[in-house]
C-alpha positions in Angstrom: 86.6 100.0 202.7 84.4 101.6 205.4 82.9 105.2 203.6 82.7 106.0 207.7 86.3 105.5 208.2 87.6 107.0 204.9 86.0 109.8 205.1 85.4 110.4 208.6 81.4 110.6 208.1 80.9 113.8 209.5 79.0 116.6 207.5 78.1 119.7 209.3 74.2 120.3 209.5 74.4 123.4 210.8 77.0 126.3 211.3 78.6 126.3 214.4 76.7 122.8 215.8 78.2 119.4 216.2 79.4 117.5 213.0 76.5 114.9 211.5 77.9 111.3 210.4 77.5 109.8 206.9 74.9 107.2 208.9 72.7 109.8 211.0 72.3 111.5 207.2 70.9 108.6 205.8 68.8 107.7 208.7 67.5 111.5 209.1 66.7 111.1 205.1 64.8 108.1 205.7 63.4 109.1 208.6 64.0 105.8 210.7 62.5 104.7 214.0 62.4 101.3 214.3 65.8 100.4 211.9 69.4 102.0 211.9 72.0 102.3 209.4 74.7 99.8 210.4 77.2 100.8 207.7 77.6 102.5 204.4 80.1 101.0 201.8 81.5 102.1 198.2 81.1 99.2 196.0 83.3 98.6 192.9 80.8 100.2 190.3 81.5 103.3 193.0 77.4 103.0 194.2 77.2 103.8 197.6 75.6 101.3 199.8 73.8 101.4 202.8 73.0 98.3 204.8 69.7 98.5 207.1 69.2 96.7 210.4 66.9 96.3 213.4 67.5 98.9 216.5 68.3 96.9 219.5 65.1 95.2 220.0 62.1 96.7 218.8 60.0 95.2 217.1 59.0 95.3 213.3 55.8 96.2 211.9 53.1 94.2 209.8 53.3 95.0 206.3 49.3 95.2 205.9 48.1 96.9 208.9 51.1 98.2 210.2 50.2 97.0 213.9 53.6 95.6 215.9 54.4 92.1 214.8 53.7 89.5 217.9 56.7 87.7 216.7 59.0 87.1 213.7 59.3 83.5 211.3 62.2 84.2 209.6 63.6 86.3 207.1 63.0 87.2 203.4 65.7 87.3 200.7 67.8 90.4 200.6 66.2 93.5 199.1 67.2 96.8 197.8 65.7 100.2 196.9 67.5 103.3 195.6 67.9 106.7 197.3 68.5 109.8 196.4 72.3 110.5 195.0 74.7 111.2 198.5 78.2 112.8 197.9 77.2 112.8 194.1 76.9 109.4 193.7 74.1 106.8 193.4 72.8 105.5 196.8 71.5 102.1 197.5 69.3 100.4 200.4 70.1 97.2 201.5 67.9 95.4 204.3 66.6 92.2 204.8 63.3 92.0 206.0 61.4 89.6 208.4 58.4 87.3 207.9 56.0 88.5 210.9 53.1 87.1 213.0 50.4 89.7 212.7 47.2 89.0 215.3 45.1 90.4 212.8 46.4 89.9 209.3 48.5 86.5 209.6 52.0 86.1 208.5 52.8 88.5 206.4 56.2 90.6 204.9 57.4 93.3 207.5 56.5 97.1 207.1 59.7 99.1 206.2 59.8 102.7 206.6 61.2 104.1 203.9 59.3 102.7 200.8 56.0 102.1 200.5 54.8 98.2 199.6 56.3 96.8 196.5 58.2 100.0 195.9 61.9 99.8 194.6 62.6 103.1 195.4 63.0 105.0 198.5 59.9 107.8 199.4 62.4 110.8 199.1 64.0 109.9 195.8 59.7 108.8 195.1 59.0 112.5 195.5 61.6 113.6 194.0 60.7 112.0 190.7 57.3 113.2 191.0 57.8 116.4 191.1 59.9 116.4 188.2 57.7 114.4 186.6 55.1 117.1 186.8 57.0 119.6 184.1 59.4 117.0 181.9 58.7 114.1 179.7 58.8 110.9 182.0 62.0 109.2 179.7 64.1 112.7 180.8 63.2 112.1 184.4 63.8 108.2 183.9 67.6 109.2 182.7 68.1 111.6 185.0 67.6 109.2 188.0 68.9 106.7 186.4 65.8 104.5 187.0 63.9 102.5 184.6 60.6 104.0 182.6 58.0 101.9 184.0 59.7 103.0 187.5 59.1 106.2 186.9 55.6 105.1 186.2 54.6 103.6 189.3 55.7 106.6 191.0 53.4 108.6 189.5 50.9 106.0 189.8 51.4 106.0 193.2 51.8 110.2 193.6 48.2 110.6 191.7 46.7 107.7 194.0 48.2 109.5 197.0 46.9 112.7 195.8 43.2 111.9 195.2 43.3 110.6 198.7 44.2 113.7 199.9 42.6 116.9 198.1 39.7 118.3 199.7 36.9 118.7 197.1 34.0 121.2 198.0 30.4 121.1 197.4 30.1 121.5 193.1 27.7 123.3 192.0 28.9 124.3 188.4 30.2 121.4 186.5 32.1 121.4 182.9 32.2 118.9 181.2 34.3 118.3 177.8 36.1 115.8 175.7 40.0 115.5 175.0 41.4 113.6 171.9 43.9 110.4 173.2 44.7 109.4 169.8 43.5 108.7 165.9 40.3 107.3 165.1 37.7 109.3 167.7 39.3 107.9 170.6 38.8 110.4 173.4 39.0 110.9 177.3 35.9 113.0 178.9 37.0 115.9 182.0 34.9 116.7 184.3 35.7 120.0 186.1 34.4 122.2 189.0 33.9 125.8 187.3 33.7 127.4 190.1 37.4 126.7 191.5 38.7 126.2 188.5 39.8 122.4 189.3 39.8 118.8 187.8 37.6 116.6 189.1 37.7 113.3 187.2 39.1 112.0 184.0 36.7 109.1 182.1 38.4 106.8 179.3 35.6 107.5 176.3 32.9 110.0 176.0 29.9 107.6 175.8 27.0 107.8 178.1 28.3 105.3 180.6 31.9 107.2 180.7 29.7 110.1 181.9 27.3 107.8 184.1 30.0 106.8 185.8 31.1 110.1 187.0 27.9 110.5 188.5 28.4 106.9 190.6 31.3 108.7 191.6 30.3 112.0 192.7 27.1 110.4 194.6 23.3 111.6 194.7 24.1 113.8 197.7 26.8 115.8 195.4 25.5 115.3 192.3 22.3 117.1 194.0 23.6 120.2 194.5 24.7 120.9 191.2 23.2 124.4 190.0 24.4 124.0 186.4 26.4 121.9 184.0 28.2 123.6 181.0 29.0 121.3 177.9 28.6 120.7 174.1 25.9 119.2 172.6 26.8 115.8 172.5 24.2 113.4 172.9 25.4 111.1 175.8 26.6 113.8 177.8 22.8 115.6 177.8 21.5 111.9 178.6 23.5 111.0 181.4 23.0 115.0 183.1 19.1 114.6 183.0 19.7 111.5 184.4 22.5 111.9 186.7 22.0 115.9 187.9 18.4 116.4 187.6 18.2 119.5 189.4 20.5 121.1 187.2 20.4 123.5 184.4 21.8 122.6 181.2 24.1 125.6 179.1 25.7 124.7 176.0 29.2 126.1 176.0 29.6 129.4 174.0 32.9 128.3 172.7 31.4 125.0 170.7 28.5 127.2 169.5 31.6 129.3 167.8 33.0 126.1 166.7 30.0 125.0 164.8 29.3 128.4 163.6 32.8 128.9 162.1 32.5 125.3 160.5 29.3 126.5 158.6 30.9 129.5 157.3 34.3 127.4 156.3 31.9 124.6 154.2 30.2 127.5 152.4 33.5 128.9 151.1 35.2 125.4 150.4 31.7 125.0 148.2 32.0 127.9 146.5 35.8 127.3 145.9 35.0 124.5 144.2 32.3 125.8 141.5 35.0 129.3 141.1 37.3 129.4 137.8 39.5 131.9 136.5 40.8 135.6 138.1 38.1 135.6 141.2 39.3 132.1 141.6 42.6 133.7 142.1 41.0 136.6 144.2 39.6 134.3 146.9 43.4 132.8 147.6 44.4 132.6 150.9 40.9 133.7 152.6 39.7 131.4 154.8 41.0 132.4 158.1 39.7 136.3 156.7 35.8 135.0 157.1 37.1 132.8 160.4 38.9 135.7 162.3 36.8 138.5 165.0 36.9 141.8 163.3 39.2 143.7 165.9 41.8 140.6 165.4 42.4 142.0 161.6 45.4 143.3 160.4 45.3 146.5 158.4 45.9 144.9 155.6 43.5 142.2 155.7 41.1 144.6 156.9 41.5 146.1 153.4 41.3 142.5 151.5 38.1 141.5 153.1 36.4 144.8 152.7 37.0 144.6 149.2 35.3 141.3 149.3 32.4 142.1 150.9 31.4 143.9 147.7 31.3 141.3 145.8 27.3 139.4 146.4 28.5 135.3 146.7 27.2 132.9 149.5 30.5 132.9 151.8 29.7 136.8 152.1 25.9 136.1 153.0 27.7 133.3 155.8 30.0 135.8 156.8 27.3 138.4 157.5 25.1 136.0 159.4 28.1 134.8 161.2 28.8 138.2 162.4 25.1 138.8 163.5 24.8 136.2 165.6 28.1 137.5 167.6 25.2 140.3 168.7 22.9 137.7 170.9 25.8 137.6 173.4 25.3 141.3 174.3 21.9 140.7 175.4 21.1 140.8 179.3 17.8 139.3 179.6 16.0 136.3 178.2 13.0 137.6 176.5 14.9 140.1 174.0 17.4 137.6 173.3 14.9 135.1 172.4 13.1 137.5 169.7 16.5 138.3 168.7 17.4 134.5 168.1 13.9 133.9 166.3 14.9 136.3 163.6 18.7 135.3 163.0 17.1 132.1 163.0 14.4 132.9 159.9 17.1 135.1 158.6 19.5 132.0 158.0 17.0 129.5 157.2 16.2 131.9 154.4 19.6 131.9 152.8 19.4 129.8 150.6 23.0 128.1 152.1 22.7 124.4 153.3 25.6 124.8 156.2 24.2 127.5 157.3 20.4 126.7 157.7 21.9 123.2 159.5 23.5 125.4 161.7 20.2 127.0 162.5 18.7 123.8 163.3 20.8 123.0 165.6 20.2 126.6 167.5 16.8 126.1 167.3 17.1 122.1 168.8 18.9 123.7 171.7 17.7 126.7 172.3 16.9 126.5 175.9 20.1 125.5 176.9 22.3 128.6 174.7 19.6 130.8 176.3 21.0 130.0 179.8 24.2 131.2 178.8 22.3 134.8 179.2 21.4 134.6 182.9 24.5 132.1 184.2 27.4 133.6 181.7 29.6 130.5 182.4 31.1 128.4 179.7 34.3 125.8 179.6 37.0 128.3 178.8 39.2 127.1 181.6 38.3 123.5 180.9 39.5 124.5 176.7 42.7 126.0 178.6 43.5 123.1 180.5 42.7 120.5 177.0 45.4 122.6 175.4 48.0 121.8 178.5 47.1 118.1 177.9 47.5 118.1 174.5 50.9 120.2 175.3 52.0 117.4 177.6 51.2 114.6 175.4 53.2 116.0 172.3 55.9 116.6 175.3 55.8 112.6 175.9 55.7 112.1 172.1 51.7 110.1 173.2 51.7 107.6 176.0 51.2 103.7 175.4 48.0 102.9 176.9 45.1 104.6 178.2 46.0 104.2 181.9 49.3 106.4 181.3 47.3 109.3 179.5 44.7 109.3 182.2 47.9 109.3 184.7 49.3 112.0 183.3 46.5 114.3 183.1 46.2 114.1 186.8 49.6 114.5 187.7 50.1 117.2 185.5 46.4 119.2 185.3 44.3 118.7 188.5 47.0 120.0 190.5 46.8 117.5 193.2 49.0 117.8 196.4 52.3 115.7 196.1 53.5 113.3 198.6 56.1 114.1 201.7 59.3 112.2 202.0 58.0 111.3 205.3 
């Protein structure tokens, strides 16, 4: 039966204004101009369905170009796309659309209004699962509209696609750039992100030197020249492809993987002499390592007790921890030249004692000295860009990790650069 006879198809849009039909719903949903809704039917597996035709005799438009069709060569098999849920209940599409003569693109599959090409879902119920998609694991919003997971896919494909068309990116001039794990085996994806408005620029599958070359190509000479500084770790490629890529820019190494490296020199000269220890100082040195790891202020009382009565003791992860803790000082300094001085000595001072991680560690200050010196007069680093690797990693082990590459890279996009989302329009 008729759903416009049984149930009268009126719904009231307003208070107090005329009833609106079942029919000028749909078609105010879907935004029609050129096509109607000619009737809306409850089938037997209760799916509502709406049946799409041409309005009196306008003419359709080219599927390419979307230019008015000079004339029509038949028509396509019926097609169907799925709406957003009416009355509670799932809504269907059903139209079937012309071949067209186009003057400029040839005969080609008419333009419909309310789905974009190839799509199998209407744009409303397309933003709809976008936006959800943005804060729940993509099989949640597959079940939830009933649709299929690689639907909910190319909806996101298609939201992210429509979004990078449409943001408005400024003129760059501090760039971070950092690496984010995709899965086991050192298989990572490289961000690159504008410091200065805290946004996501581009995500690169790898972090070799052509992953970050071909950010570069991307951003153009004319952008890439007015870069004022670029803030990363010390990988090799990355520092290649800036020198080559931003010229004009000044290198500072991140403050954050400086820590990193540091911490990871203090931890190898404990797990060293861990391994050499026997009997009760053995047992004495339980449970310590996050002791030498943590800031000071971040102690507990009673661990603030525990590692002061380890500091008496004279054994090598005290001499790390104390050389650890000095360094922390070269971040007060305000100006180049005393922080340079103060940099040589820390550097003697841990060259000098006698621990292997440690003097490596020192190496590798003195290798890149230049660039942690910058740090003093720019003061940026990648702690926004660390934030937003955390959120990715957050929204992987949401999705329980994503087959391919090409879904990872999607959703760090749709869910981190915060691009703008499609209309229903």
């Amino acid at each position: 039966m008729d759903l416009i006879s049984q149930f009268g198809c009126e719904t009231k849009n307003r208070e107090g204004q005329k009833p609106m039909r079942l029919e000028s719903l749909i078609r105010k949903s879907l935004k029609l101009q050129v096509h109607k809704v000619i009737s809306v039917n409850r089938r037997k597996d209760g799916i509502l369905e709406a049946r799409i035709g041409l309005k009196g005799r306008r003419k359709p438009r080219c599927g390419s170009c979307g230019r008015k069709a000079e004339g029509t060569r038949g028509r396509m098999g019926e097609r169907r796309w799925k709406d957003l849920f009416v009355l509670s209940e799932p809504l269907e599409i059903v139209y079937t659309p012309y071949r067209v003569e186009c003057s400029h693109c040839g005969v080609r599959v008419e333009r419909v209004e309310w789905a974009g090409k190839w799509a199998r879902v209407t744009r409303p119920l397309a933003c709809a699962v976008a936006r959800m998609a943005r804060k729940q694991n993509w099989q949640e919003v597959a079940r939830y509209f009933r649709l299929s997971w690689k639907t909910v896919i190319g909806v996101v494909r298609w939201a992210v696609r429509w979004g990078l068309r449409k943001r408005k990116l400024k003129t760059l001039h501090y760039l971070g750039m950092d690496e984010v794990s995709r899965s086991k085996g050192h298989r990572y994806m490289s961000l690159f992100y504008d410091l200065e408005r805290k946004m996501l620029l581009k995500v690169t599958q790898n972090r070799t030197i052509d992953s970050a070359k071909a950010f570069f190509r991307w951003l153009g000479k004319r952008r890439a020249g007015s870069i004022r500084a670029v803030c990363m770790d010390m990988w090799k490629p990355y520092l290649e492809a800036v020198r080559e890529g931003a010229k004009k820019a000044i290198v500072v190494f991140d403050r954050f993987h400086l820590v990193v490296h540091l911490n990871t020199a203090v931890d190898l000269v404990r797990r060293e002499m861990w391994h050499g220890m026997r009997g009760p100082k053995r047992e004495a040195f339980k449970k310590t390592r996050y002791l030498w790891l943590k800031k000071p202020s971040n102690l507990r009382e009673d661990e603030r007790l525990r590692l002061n009565t380890l500091l008496r003791e004279n054994l090598p992860v005290v001499r790390a921890y104390l050389l650890k803790e000095s360094f922390q000082k070269f971040w007060n300094y305000n100006y180049k030249g005393p922080a340079r001085k103060y940099l040589r000595r820390w550097f003697w001072m841990a060259t000098h004692s006698r621990l292997k991680p440690m003097r490596d560690f020192a190496w590798l200050v003195r290798r890149h000295e230049e660039g942690i010196l910058a740090w003093i007069d720019l003061g940026i680093s990648n702690g926004a860009l660390e934030g937003m690797a955390n959120k990715i990693k957050t929204t992987a082990k949401r999705a329980y990790g994503f087959r391919t590459p090409e879904h990872y890279e999607l959703a760090i996009y749709h869910t981190c650069a915060n691009l703008p989302l499609p209309t229903g329009g």
